[in-house]
N, C-alpha and C positions, 0 to 999 in steps of 0.2 A: 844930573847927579841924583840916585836915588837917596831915599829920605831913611835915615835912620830908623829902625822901628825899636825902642828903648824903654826905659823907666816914666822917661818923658812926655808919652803920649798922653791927649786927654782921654777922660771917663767918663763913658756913660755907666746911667743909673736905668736898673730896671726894676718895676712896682708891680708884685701880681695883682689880681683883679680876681682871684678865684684858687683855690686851693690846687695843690696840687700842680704848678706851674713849673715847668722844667726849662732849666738852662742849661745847655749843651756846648763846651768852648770847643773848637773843631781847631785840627791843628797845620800849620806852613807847609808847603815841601809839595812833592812829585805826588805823594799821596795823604789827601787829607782824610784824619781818624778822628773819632772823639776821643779826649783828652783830659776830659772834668765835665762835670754833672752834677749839679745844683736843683735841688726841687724848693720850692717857693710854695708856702702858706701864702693867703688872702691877705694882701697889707704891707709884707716883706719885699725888703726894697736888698737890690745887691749893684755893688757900685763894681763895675769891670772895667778894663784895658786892652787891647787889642798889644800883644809882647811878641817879641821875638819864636815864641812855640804857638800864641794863637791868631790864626788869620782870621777867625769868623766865628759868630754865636748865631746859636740857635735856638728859637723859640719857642715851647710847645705849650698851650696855652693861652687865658688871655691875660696880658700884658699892655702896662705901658713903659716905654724904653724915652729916658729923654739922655738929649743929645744935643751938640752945641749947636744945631740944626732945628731945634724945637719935637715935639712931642710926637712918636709914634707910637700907633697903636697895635698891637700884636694880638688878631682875634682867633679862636679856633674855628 
């Protein structure tokens, strides 16, 4: 049985580490697009969901991404 993907999922958090850090939500389906674009100051934390329209984020930048998994690092 596939797993819902809803309201319901958990949220990671991501904390830039340097100005100018961009987040990229990439979208489901036959062909993945970006679909929202976030730029992050040094310090600024943004709390995300993986929903129904996004399959995957992307990182440019460094970052850290925490996760029910514990702490990653996202370097340039």
């Amino acid at each position: 049985m596939d797993k819902i993907i809803g309201h319901d999922n958990e949220y990671i958090c991501i904390k830039a580490l340097q100005p100018g850090t961009q987040i990229i939500g990439l979208t489901r389906g036959s062909e993945t697009k970006s679909h929202h674009t976030e730029n992050l100051d040094k310090g600024e934390i943004l709390v995300v969901q993986f929903t129904e329209k996004t399959s995957a984020i992307k990182i440019r930048g460094n970052a850290e991404v925490y996760t029910k998994f514990g702490v990653i690092k996202a370097e340039k």
